[in-house]
C-alpha positions as CSV (number, residue, x, y, z in Angstrom):
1,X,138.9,91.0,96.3
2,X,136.1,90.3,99.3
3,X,138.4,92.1,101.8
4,X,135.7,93.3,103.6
5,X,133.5,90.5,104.0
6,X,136.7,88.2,104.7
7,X,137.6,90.8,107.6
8,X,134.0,90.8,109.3
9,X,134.1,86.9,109.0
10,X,137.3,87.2,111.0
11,X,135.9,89.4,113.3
12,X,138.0,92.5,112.8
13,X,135.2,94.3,111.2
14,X,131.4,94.8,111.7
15,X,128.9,93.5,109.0
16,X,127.4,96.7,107.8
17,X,123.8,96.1,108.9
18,X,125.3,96.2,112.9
19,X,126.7,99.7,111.7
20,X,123.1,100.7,110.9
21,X,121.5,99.2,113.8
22,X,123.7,101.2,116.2
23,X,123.4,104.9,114.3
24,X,120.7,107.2,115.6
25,X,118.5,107.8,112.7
26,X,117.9,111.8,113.0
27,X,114.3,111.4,112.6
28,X,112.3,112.3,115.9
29,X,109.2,110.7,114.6
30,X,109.3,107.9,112.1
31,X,105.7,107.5,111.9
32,X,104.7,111.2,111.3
33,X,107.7,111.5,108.7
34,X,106.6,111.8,105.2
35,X,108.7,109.2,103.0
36,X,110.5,111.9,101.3
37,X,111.9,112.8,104.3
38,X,113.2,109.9,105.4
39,X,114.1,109.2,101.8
40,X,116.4,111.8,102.6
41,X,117.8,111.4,106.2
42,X,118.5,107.6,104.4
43,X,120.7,109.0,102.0
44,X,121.9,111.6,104.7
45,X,123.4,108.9,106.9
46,X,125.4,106.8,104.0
47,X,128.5,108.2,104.1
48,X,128.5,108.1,108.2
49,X,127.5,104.5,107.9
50,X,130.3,103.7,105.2
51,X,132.7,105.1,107.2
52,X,132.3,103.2,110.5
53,X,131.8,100.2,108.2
54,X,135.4,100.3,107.0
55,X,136.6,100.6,110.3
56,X,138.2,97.8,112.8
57,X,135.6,96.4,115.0
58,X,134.6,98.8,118.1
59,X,133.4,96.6,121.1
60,X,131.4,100.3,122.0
61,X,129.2,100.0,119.2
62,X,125.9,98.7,119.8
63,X,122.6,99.0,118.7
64,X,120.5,102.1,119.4
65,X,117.5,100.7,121.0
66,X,114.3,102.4,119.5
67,X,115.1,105.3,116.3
68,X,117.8,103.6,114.6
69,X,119.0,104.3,110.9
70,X,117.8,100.0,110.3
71,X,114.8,100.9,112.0
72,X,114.1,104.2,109.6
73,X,115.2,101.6,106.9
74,X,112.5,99.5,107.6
75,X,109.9,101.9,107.9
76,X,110.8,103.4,104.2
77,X,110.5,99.8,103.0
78,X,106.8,99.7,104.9
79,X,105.8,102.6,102.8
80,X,107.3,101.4,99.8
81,X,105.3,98.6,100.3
82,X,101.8,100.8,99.7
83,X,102.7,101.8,96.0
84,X,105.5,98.7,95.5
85,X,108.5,99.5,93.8
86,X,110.7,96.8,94.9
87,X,112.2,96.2,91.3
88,X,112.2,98.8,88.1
89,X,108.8,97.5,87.2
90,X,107.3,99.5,89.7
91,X,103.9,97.8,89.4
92,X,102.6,100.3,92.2
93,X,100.0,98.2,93.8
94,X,99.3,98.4,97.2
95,X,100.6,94.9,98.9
96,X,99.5,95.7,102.6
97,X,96.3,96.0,101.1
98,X,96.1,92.9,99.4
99,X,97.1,93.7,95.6
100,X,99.7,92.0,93.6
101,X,102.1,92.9,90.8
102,X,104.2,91.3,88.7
103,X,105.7,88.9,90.5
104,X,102.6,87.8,92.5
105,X,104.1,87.9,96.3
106,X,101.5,89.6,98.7
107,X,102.2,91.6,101.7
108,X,103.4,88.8,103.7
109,X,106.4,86.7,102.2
110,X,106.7,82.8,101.7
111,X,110.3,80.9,101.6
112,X,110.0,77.2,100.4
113,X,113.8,76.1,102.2
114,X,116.3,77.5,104.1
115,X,119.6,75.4,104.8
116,X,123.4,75.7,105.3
117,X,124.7,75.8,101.0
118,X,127.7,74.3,100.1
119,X,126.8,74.7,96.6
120,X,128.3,78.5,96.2
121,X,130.9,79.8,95.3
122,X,133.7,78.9,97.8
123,X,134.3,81.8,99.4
124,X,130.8,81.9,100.3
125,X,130.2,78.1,101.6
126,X,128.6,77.3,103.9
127,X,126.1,79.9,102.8
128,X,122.9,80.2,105.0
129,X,120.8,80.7,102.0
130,X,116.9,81.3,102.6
131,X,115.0,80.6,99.1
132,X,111.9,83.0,99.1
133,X,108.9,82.4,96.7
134,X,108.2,84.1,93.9
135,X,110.8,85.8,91.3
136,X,110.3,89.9,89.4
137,X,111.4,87.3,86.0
138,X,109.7,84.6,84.1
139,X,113.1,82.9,82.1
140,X,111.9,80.5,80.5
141,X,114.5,78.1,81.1
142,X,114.1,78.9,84.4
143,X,116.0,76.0,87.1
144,X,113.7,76.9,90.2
145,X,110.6,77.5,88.6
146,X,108.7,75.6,91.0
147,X,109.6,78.0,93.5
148,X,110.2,81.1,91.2
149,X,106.3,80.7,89.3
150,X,104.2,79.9,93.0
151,X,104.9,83.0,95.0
152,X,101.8,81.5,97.1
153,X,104.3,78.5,97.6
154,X,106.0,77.3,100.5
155,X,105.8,78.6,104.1
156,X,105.4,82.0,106.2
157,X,108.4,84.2,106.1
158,X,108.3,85.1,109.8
159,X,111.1,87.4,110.7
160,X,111.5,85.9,114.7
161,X,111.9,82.9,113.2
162,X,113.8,83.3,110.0
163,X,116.3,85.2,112.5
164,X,116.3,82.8,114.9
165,X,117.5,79.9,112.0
166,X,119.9,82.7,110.7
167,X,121.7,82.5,114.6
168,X,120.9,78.9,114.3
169,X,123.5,78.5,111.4
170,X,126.2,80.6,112.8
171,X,126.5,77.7,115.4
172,X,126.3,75.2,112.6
173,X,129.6,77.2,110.9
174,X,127.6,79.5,108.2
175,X,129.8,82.3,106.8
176,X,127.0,84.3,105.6
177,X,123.0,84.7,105.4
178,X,122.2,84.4,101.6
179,X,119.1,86.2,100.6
180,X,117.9,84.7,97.5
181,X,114.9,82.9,95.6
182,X,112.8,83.3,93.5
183,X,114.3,86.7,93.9
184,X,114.4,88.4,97.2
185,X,113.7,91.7,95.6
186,X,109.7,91.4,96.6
187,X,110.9,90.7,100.1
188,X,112.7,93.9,101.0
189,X,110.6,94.2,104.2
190,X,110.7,91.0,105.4
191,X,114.5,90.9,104.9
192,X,115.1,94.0,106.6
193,X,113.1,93.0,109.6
194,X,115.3,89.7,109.8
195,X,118.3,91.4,110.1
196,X,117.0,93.6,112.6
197,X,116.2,90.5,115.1
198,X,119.9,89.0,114.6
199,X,121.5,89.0,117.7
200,X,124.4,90.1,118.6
201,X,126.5,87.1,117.7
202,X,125.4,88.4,114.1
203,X,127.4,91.3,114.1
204,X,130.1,89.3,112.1
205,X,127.3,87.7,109.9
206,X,127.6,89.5,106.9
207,X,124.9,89.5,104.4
208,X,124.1,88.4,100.9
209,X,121.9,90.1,98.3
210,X,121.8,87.2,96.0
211,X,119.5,88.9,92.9
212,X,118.6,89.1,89.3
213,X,119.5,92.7,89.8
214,X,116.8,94.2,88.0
215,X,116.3,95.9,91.8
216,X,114.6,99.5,91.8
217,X,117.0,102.5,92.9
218,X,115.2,103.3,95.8
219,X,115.1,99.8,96.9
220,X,119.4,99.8,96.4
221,X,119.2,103.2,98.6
222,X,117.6,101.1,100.9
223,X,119.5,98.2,100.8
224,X,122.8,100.3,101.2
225,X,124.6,100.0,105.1
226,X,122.8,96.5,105.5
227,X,123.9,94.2,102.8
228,X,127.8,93.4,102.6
229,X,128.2,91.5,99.4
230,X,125.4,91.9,95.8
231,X,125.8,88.2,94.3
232,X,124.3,89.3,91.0
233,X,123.3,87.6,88.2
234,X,124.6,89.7,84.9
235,X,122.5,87.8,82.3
236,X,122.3,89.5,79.2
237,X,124.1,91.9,76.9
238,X,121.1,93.3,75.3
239,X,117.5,94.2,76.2
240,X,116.3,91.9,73.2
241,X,118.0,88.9,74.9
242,X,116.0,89.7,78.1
243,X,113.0,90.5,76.5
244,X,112.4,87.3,74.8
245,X,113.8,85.2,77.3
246,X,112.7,86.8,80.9
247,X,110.1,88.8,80.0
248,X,112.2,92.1,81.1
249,X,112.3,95.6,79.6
250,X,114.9,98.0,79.5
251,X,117.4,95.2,81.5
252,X,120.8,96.4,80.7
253,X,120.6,100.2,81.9
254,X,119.0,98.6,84.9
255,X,121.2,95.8,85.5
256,X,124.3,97.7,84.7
257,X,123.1,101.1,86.9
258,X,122.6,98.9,90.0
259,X,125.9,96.7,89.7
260,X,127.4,100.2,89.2
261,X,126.1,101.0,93.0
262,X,127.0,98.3,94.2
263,X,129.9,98.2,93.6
264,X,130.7,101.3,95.0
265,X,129.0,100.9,98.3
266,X,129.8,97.1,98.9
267,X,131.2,94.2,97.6
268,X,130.2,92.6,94.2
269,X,129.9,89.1,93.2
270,X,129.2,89.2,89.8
271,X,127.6,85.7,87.4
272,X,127.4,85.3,84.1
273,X,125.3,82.4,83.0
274,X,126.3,81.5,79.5
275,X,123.3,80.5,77.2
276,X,124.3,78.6,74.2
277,X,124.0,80.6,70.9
278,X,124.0,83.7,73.1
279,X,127.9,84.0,73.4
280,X,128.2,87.6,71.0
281,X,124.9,89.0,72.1
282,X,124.9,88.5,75.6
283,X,128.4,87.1,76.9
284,X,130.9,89.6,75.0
285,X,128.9,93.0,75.6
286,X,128.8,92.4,79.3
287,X,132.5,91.0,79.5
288,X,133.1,94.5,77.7
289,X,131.1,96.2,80.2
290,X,133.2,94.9,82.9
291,X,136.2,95.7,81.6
292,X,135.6,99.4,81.2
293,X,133.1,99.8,84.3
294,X,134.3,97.3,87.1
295,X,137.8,96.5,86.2
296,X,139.1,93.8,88.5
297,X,135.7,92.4,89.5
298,X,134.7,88.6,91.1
299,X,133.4,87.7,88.0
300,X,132.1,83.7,88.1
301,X,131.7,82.2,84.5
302,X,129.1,79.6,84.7
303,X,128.4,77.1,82.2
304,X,125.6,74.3,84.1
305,X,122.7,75.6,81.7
306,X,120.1,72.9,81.5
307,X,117.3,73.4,79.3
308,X,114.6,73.8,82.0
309,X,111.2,74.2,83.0
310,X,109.3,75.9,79.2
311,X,112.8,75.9,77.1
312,X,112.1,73.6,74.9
313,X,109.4,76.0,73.1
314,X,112.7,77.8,72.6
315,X,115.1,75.8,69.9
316,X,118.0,77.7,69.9
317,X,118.6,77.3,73.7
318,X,117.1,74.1,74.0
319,X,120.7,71.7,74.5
320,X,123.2,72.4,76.4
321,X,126.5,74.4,75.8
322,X,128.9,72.5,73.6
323,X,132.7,72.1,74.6
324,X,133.8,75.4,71.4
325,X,131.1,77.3,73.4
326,X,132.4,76.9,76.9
327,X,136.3,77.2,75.0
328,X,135.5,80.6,73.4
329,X,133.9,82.1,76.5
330,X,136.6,81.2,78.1
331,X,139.1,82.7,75.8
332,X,137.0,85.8,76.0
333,X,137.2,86.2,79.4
334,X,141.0,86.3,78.8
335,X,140.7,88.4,76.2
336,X,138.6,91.3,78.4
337,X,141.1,90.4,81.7
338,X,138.7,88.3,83.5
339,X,139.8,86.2,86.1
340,X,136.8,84.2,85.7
341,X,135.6,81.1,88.2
């Protein structure tokens, strides 16, 4: 479980976003490419990149200086940007040109903190995390609404800089750079330019898609040969659930397709928030789901709900989990063959 992030923190592997850096893209012209095309030369290059990903460490490989396969990444992501479809609601505004969608972030991103996490899981701490404004959800018992609900909030997302605290933590002993919010979905572009300005000393910093999964496929495509590790949140079992609680349609063919890809292109760190009263609708179907479509999987069962920011309008989640419900999802984690955290 982790073994490749655990081998690029001991240096015997590349993260996968140096792999990309240093692979010609095999477009001549990025600019003058349509966006199917490099749609296509994208998806072209996977397997070559998944390949010299899995492989020990080559001192030979560096980065390609101008036409690289990070460089085409971030150029797709620029052009995504024009008709956004960051996340499967695919509001299709034009961001660059100062329209919003759903979640409210503009062209140019906003992060309220970044800091060295010790609040992760353990094999991830410390986790460089960088918190961006603005989220693709509205939960209403949301526990960083403050952050989540102001995508206007916070400061400029500057990729020099943002990189330049990313090296800054590997001094300070990060393990990882922890992409996360809000969401980070909205900030594909700014993310991707980040990692491209990581020096070298970053070629053993792997990186963290920490997400509400509800992440568009093109965007995944994207994200595939520079993110080493998805820490997803795996919410509910149900669309209802989602629905009335995060204001999300058609969530668990989403969820469930991208945790699918991810797990079959990178590493998976899978949560389950438990919400009280929610333990048959929401916390057995995706334990089930597991079972049959990720057997074996990090799979961290969490139990700090606090009735946040507008729960109380909700009374069935309004308390927090009692002692049977945090006894039964356990016990059903045992029952499916969870090792649960």
């Amino acid at each position: 479980m982790l073994t490749r992030y655990f081998s690029i923190t001991k240096k015997k592997r590349f993260a996968a976003h140096w792999v990309t850096r240093s692979l010609e893209c095999g477009v001549e012209d990025l600019s003058s490419a349509s966006e199917e095309e490099l749609a296509g030369a994208n998806r072209a290059k996977a397997p070559e990149v998944h390949a010299l990903a899995e492989s020990p460490a080559d001192p030979s490989l560096e980065p390609v200086a101008e036409g690289s396969l990070l460089d085409l990444k971030i150029e797709l992501a620029g052009r995504m940007l024009t008709h956004c479809a960051f996340c499967e609601r695919r509001c299709g505004v034009d961001r660059t040109d100062g329209e919003k969608g759903y979640c409210g972030v503009g062209g140019e991103s906003r992060y309220s903190s970044d800091f060295l996490h010790m609040g992760e899981e353990m094999e991830l701490v410390p986790s460089h995390t960088i918190f961006f404004s603005g989220c693709t959800f509205k939960c209403v018992y949301c526990q960083n609404w403050d952050i989540a609900t102001h995508p206007d909030s916070g400061r400029l997302a500057e990729p020099a800089m943002l990189s330049a605290v990313l090296m800054e933590g590997i001094s300070q002993g990060s393990r990882n750079a922890n992409f996360v919010g809000g969401n980070p979905d909205p900030n594909l572009h700014t993310i991707l330019e980040t990692v491209r300005l990581v020096g070298s000393a970053g070629r053993f910093l792997p990186m963290v898609w920490n997400s509400n999964m509800y992440t568009s496929s093109e965007a995944m495509e994207v994200l595939e040969g520079v993110m080493d590790v998805y820490l997803g949140d795996f919410r509910y079992g149900n669309d209802r659930c989602a629905l009335e609680l995060s204001d999300v349609e058609g969530y668990f063919e989403v969820v469930s397709r991208n945790f699918t890809r991810a797990h079959e292109t990178a590493e998976v760190m899978m949560r389950h928030l438990v919400l009280p009263g929610h333990l048959e609708c929401c916390t057995r179907p995706i334990m089930e789901w597991v079972r049959e479509n990720m057997p074996g999987a990090y799979f961290n069962l969490m139990f700090q709900y606090r009735p946040e920011y507008r729960a109380s309008l909700f009374p069935a989640i309004d308390r927090r989990l009692s002692n049977e419900e945090r006894r039964q999802a356990l016990a059903m984690a045992g029952e499916y063959g969870l090792a649960a955290g």
